[in-house]
FIVEXSE-171518 format. One line per 8 residues: number of its first residue (from 1); their letters; for each residue x, y, z of C-alpha. Coordinates in Angstrom, 3 decimals. Each point is the difference from the previous one (the first is absolute). Layout:
N
NUM> A> X,Y,Z ~ ...
//
This chain:
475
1> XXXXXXXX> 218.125,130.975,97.574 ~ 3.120,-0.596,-1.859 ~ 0.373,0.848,-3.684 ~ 0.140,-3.850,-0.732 ~ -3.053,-0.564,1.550 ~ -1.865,2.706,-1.415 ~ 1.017,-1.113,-3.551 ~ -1.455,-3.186,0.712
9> XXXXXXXX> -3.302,1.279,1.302 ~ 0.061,2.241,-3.447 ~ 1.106,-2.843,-2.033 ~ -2.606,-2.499,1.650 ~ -3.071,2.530,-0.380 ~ 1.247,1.258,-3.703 ~ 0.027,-3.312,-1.163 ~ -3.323,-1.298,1.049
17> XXXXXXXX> -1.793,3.664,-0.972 ~ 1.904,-0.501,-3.514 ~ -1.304,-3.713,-0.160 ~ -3.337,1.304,0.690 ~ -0.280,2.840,-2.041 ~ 1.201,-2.119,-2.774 ~ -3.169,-2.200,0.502 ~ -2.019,2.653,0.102
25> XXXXXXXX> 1.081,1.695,-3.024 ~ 0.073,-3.413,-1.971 ~ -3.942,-0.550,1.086 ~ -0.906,3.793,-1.302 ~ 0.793,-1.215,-3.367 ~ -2.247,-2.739,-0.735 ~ -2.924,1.439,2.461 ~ 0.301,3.333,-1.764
33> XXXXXXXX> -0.553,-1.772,-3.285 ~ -2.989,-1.854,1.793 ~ -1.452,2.628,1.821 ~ 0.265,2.781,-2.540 ~ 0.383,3.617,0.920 ~ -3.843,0.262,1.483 ~ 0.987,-3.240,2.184 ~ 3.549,1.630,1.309
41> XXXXXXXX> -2.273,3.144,0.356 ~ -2.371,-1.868,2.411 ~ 3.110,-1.977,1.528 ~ 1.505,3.543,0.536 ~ -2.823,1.278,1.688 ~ -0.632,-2.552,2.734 ~ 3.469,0.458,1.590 ~ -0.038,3.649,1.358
49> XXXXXXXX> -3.102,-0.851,2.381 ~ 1.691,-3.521,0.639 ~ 3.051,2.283,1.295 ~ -1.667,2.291,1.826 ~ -1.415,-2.839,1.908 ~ 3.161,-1.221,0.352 ~ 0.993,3.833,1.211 ~ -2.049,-0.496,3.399
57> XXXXXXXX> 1.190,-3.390,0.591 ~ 3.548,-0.740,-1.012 ~ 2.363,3.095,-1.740 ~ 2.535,0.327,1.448 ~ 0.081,-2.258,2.553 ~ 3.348,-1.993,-1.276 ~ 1.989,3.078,0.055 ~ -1.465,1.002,3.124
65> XXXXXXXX> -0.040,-3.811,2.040 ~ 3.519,-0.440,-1.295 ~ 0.946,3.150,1.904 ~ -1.954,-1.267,3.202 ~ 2.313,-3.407,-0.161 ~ 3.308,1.462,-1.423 ~ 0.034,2.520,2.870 ~ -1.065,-2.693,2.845
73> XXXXXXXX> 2.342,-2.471,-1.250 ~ 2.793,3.086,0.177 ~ -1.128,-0.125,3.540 ~ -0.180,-2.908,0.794 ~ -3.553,-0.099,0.540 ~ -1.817,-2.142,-2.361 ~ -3.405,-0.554,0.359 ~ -1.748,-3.677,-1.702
81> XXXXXXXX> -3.431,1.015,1.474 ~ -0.110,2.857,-1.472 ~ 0.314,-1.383,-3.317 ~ -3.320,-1.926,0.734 ~ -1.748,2.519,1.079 ~ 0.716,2.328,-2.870 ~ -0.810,-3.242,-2.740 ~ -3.814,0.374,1.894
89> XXXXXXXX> -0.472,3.803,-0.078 ~ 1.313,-0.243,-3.613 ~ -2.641,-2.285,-1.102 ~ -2.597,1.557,2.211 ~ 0.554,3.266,-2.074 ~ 0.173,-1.591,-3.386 ~ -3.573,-1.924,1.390 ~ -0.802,3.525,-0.244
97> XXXXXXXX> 1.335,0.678,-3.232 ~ -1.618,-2.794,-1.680 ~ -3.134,1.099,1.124 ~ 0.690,3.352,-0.981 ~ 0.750,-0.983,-3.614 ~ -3.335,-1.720,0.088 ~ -2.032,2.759,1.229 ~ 1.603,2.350,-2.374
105> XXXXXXXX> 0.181,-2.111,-3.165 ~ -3.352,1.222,-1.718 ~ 0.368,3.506,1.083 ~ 3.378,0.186,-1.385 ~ -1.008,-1.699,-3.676 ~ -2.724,2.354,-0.468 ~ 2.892,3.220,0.366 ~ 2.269,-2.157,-1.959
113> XXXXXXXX> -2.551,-0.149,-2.459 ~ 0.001,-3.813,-0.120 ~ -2.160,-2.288,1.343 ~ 1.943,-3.151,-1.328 ~ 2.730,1.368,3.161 ~ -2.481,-1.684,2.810 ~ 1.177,-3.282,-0.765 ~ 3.438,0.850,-0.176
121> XXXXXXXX> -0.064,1.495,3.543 ~ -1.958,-2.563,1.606 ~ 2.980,-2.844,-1.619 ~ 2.656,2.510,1.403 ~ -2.029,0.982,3.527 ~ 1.531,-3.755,2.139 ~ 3.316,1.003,-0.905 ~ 0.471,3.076,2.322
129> XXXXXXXX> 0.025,-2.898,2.908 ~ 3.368,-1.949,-1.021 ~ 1.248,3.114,-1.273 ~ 0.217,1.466,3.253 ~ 1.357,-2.692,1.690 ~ 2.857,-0.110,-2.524 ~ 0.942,3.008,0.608 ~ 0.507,-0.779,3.891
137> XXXXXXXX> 2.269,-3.126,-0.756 ~ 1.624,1.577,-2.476 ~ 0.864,3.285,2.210 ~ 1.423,-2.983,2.624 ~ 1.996,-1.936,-2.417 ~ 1.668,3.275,-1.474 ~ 0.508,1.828,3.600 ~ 2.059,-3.357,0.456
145> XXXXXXXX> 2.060,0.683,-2.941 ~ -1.549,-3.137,-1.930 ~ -1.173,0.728,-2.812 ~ -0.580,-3.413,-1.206 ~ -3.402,-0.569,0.466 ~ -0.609,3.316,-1.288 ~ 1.196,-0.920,-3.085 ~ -1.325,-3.326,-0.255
153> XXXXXXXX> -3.852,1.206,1.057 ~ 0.297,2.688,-2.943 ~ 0.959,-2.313,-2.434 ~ -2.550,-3.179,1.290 ~ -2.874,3.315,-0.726 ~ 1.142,0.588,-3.441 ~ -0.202,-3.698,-0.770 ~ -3.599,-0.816,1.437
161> XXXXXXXX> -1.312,3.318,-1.829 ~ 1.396,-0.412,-3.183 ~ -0.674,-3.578,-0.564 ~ -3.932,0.599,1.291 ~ -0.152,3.651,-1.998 ~ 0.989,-1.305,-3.062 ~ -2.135,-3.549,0.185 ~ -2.776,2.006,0.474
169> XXXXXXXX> 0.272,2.879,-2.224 ~ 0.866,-2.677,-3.044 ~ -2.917,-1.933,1.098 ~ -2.645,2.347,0.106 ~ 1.518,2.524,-2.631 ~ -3.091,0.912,-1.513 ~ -1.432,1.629,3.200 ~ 2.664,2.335,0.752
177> XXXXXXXX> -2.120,0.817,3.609 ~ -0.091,-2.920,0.906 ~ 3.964,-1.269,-1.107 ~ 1.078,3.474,2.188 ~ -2.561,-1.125,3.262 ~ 1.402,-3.184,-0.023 ~ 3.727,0.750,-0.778 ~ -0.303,2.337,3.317
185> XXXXXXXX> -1.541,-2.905,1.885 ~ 3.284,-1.587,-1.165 ~ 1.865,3.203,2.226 ~ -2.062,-1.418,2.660 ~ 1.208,-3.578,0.094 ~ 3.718,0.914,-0.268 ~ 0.017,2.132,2.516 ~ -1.504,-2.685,2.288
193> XXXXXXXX> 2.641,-2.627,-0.775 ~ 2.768,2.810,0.586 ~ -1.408,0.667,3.207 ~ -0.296,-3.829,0.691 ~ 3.701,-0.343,-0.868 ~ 1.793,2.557,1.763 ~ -2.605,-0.887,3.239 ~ 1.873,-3.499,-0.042
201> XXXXXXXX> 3.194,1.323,-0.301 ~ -0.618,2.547,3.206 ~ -1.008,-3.012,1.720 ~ 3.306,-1.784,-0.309 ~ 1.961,2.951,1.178 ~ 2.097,-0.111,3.483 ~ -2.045,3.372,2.336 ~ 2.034,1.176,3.048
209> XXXXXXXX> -2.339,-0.485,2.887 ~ -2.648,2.426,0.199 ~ 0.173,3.439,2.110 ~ -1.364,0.400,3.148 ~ -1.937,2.915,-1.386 ~ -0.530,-0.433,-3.053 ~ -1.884,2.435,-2.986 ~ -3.703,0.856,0.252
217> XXXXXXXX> -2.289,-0.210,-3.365 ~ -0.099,3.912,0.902 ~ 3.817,0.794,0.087 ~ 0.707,-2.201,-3.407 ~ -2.870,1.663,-2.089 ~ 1.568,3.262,1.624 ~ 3.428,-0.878,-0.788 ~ -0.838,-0.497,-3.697
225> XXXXXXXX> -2.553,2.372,-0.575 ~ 2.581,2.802,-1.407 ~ 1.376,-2.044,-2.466 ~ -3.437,-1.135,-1.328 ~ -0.924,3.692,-0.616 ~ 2.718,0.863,-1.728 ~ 0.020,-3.264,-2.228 ~ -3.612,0.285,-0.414
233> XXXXXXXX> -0.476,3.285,-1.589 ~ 1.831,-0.970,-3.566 ~ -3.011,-2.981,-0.020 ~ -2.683,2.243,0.640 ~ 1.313,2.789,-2.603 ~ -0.428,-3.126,-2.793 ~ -3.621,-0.707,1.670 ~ -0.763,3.584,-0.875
241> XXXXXXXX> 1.836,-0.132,-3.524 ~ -2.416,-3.039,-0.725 ~ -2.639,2.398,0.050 ~ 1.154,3.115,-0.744 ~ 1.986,-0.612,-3.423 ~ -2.567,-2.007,-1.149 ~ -2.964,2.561,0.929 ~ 2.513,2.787,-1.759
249> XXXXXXXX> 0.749,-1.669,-3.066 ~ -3.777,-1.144,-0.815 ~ -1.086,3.334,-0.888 ~ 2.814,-0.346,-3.067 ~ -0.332,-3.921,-0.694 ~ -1.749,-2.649,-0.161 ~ 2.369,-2.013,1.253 ~ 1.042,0.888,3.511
257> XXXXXXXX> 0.477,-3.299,1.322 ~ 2.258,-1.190,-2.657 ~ 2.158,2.753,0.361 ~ 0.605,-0.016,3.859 ~ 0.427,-3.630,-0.609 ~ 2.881,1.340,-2.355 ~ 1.497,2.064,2.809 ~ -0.264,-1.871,3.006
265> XXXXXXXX> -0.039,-3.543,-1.262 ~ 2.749,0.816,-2.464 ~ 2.552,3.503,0.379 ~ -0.631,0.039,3.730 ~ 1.044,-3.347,0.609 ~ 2.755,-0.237,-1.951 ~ 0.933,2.874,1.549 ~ -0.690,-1.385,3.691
273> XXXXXXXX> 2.285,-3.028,-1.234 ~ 3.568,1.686,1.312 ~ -1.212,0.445,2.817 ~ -1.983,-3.025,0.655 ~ 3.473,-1.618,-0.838 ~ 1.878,2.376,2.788 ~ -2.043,-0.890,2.977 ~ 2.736,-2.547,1.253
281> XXXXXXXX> 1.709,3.241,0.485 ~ -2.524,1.607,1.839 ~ -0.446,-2.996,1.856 ~ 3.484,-1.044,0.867 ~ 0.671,3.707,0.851 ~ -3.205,0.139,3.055 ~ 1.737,-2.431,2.064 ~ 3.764,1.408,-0.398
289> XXXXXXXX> -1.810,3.685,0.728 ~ -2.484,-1.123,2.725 ~ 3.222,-1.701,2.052 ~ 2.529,2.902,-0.560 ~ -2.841,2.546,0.970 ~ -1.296,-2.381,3.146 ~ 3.741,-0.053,1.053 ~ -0.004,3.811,0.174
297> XXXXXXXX> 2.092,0.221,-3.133 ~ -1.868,2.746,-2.038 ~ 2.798,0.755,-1.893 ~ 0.629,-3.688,-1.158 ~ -3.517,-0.327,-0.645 ~ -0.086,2.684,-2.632 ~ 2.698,-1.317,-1.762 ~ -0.727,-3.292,-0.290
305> XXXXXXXX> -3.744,1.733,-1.142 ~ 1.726,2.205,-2.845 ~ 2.361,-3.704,-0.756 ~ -2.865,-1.941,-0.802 ~ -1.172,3.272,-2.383 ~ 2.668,-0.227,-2.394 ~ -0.333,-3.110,-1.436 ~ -3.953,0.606,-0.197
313> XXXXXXXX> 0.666,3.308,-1.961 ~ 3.344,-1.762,-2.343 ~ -2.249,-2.970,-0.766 ~ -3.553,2.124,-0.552 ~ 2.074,2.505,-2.220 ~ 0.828,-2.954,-2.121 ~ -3.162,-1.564,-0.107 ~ -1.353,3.684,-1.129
321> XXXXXXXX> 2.169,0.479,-2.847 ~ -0.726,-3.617,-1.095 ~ -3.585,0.739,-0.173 ~ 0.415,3.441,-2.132 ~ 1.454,-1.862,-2.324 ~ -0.834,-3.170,-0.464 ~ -4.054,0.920,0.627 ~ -0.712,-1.043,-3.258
329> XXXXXXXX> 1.849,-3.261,0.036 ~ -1.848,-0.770,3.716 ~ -3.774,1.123,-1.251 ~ 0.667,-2.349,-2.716 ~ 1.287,-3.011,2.090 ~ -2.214,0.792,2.724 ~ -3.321,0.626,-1.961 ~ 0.039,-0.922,-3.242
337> XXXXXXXX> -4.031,-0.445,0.098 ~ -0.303,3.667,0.331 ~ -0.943,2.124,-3.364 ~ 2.285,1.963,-2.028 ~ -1.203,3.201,2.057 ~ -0.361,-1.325,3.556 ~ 3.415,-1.036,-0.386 ~ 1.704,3.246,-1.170
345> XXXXXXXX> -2.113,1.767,3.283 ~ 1.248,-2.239,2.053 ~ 3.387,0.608,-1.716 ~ -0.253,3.409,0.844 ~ -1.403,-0.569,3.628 ~ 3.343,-2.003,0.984 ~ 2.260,2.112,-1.611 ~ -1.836,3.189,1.955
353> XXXXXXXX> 0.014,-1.855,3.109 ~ 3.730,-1.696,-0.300 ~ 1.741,2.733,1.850 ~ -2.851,-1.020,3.058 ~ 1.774,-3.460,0.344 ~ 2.808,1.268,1.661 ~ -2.145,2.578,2.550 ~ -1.978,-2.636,0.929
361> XXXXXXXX> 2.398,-2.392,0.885 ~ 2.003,2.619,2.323 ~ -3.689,0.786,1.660 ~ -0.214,-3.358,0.891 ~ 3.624,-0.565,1.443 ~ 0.098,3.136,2.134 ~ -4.040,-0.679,0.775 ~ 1.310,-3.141,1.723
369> XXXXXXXX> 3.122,1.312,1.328 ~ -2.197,3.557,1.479 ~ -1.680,-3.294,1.542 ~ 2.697,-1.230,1.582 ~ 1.309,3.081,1.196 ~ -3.455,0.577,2.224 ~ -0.976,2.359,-2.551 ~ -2.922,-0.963,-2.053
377> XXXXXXXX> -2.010,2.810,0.862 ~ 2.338,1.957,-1.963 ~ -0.099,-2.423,-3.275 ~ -4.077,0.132,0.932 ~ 0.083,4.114,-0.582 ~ 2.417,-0.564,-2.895 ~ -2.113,-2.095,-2.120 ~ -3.346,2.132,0.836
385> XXXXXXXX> 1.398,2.791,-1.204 ~ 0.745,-1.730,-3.081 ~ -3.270,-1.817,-0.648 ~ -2.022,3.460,0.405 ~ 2.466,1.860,-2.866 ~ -0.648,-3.297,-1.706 ~ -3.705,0.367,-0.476 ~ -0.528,3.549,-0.595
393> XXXXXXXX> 2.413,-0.025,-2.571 ~ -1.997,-3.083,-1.876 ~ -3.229,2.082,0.658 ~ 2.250,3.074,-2.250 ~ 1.557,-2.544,-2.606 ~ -1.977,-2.925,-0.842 ~ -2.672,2.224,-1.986 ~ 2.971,1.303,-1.754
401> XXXXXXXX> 1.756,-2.460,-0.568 ~ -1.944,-3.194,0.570 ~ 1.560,-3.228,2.027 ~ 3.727,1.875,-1.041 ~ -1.043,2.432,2.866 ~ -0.487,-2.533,2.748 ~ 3.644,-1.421,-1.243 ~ 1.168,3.365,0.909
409> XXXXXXXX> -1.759,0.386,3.163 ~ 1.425,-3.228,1.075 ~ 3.498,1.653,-0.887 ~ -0.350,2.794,2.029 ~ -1.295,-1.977,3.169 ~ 3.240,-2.647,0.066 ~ 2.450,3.216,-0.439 ~ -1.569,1.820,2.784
417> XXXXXXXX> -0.302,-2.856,2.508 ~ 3.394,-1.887,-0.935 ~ 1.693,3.752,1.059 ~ -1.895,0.682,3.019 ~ 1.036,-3.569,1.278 ~ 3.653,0.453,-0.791 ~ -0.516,3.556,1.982 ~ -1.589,-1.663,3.245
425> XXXXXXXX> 2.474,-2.533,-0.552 ~ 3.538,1.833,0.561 ~ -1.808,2.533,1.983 ~ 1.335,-0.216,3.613 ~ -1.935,0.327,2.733 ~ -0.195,1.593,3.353 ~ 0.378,-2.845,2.791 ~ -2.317,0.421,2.901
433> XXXXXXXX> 1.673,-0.477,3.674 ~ -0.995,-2.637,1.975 ~ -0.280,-0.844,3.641 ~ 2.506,-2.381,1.253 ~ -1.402,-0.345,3.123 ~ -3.403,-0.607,-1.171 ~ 0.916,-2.705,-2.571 ~ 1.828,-1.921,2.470
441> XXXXXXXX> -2.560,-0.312,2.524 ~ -3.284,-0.452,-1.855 ~ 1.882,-2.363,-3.339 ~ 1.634,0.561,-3.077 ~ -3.302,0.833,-2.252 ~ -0.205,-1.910,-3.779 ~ 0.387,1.407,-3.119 ~ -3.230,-0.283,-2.165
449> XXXXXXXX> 0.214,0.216,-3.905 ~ -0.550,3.913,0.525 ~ 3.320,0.666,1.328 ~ -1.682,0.791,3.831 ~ -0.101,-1.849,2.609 ~ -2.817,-2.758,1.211 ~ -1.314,-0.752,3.462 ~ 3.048,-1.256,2.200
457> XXXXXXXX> 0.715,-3.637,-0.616 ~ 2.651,-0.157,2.245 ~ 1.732,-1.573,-2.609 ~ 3.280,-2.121,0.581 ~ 3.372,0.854,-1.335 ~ -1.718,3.867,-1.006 ~ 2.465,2.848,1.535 ~ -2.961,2.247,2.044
465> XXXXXXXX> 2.292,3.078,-1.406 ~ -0.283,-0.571,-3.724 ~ -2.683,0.948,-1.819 ~ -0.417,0.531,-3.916 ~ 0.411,3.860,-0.428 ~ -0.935,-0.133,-3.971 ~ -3.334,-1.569,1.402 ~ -0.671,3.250,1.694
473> XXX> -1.533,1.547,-3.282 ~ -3.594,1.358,1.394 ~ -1.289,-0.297,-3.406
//
């Protein structure tokens, strides 16, 4: 991909994420003000076992089905069918997760010591469904370098959620359970209408005619299975932080909920903000990566990996500083409902946490690019590694030093992951051999989102001697 093009991608994703996040942050206002802390608290709460579900059904999968069509349309070997087929395993695992989130929502109120949650996860549970399907258009549109609809679908959520979420929280504002169940019903309906839209804009695209041979539901779910692992375990770390702050900081107050609500509804996602805002990055950069790598040019792919990392890390590092800073300007904008001393923790949470911005932005880019490059397995062992240091150290600090200690916790785990990525990143690799004479009787084999090779397609336009050595990582 040329540097023109890739700017576009960036530009094209950037804006609609900004345009989005903008919404977003504009409806936390008013529905913080309406909800109170104890609503946010219960809003809070919901979304870690929403994401989890979403874990088993759809993370990852853009990153990872991007990489499946980049590198086949490198090839020359794109596959329409197969986009159909993954749209129906997708939903038939986020069936799964929606029943999941149902069987689970009880069980998971009574350890979040709320019962008022069960509504909230049933309104959330139909929403794994679209989700998942997103993801699989999206992954298509973006491994064809249009990030359009992308964009558009991201934007189209925002919309649908924050008009519903706030109609509903003003309207019932004196039952802050019911406002929250309702204004995550509202998640529900915009996802559906995202799905709807970028549905009708896949229909309308031009497919090359199918492969003879085309993917089995076995071979996709194989292909993206790596990059769901490793995109899944930050999700499931928050899951457990849902319970375990709270459960730590009830032995010292009375107000557990509120206070988590204060960290993950407020300092964490400010701090997630950067790099919500550098996913075009990440996104543009999978396709450029996935060709160069498909094309046997390792080299070229980890340049073009550690090009789309600089920007991420210039723009987070400003964001950062912005937010030391100006926290007490932005808690005051942001949440001017909050009292005099939830708003100086909070102030004290972001300015803690501000330093995080830029990690976690640089996780996410080289996440993606490790992706691209056939190497998820490595991000996968990366961001373990981190989650684990993550938890014992809140087990050592939050009794110390209350919700302050899970800010640090979080700290530590963005460092420690961000580094190991850029390690597995640059880190060359030994190439296996291969047999000529093998690949050029039985087929040149595809590329799954792994980086190794999927049953022989005997795909058109592939050379039966090039395969993609930085997929050769064993894990």
């Amino acid at each position: 991909m040329k540097h023109g093009a890739f700017w576009r991608s960036v530009a094209t994703m950037t804006a609609g994420s900004l345009a989005a996040k903008a919404i977003g942050a504009l409806y936390r206002i008013p529905l913080t003000g309406l909800l109170g802390s104890y609503g946010m608290g219960l809003y809070q709460l919901a979304y870690p076992l929403f994401c989890l579900t979403l874990t088993f059904s759809s993370a990852g999968v853009p990153a990872a089905f991007a990489r499946i069509v980049a590198a086949d349309t490198a090839r020359g070997e794109e596959d329409g069918r197969a986009v159909k087929r993954a749209m129906l395993l997708f939903a038939g695992l986020g069936a799964l997760g929606t029943l999941f989130l149902c069987l689970f929502a009880h069980g998971m109120a009574r350890l979040q010591g709320d019962g008022a949650l069960v509504r909230c996860y049933l309104a959330l549970a139909p929403a794994v469904v679209p989700v998942a399907v997103i993801s699989v258009l999206r992954g298509y549109f973006q491994g064809k370098n249009n990030m359009l609809p992308t964009a558009i679908s991201e934007l189209v959520e925002q919309a649908v959620k924050a008009g519903m979420g706030l109609f509903f929280a003003y309207r019932y504002r004196t039952s802050p359970a019911l406002a929250v169940a309702l204004c995550l019903a509202g998640v529900t309906c915009s996802e559906a209408v995202a799905l709807g839209f970028l549905y009708l804009r896949f229909r309308r695209e031009k497919h090359a005619p199918p492969q003879q041979t085309t993917r089995r539901y076995r071979e996709i779910f194989r292909s993206v299975l790596p990059v769901m692992v490793s995109c899944a375990l930050l999700p499931l770390s928050e899951t457990l932080d849902s319970v375990l702050i709270v459960r730590l900081l009830a032995p010292h107050s009375d107000r557990a909920v509120a206070l988590y609500g204060l960290f993950a509804g407020g300092a964490s996602a400010l701090i997630s903000l950067p790099a919500s805002l550098s996913y075009g990055l990440a996104a543009a950069a999978v396709p450029a990566v996935a060709a160069a790598t498909a094309r046997g040019e390792h080299e070229e792919g980890r340049r073009r990996a550690l090009y789309a990392l600089l920007p991420a890390l210039l723009f987070s590092a400003a964001c950062a500083i912005g937010l030391f800073f100006f926290a007490g300007t932005i808690v005051k904008l942001l949440y001017p409902a909050l009292s005099r001393g939830d708003g100086a923790l909070l102030l004290r949470l972001i300015r803690t946490m501000s330093l995080s911005a830029v990690f976690l932005a640089g996780t996410g880019t080289l996440a993606s690019c490790l992706a691209g490059m056939g190497r998820a397995k490595k991000a996968a062992r990366a961001m373990f590694f981190a989650v684990v240091l993550k938890h014992l150290l809140e087990v050592l600090l939050i009794g110390r030093m209350g919700i302050l200690g899970a800010a640090i916790a979080a700290n530590v785990c963005y460092l420690v992951a961000f580094f190991l990525d850029l390690f597995y990143t640059v880190r060359k690799e030994k190439e296996k051999a291969h047999d000529h004479g093998r690949k050029s009787r039985d087929g040149a084999g595809r590329l799954d989102a792994s980086g190794e090779e999927g049953p022989s397609g005997g795909g058109r336009g592939a050379p039966s001697h090039r395969r993609n050595s930085l997929g050769t990582d064993a894990g």
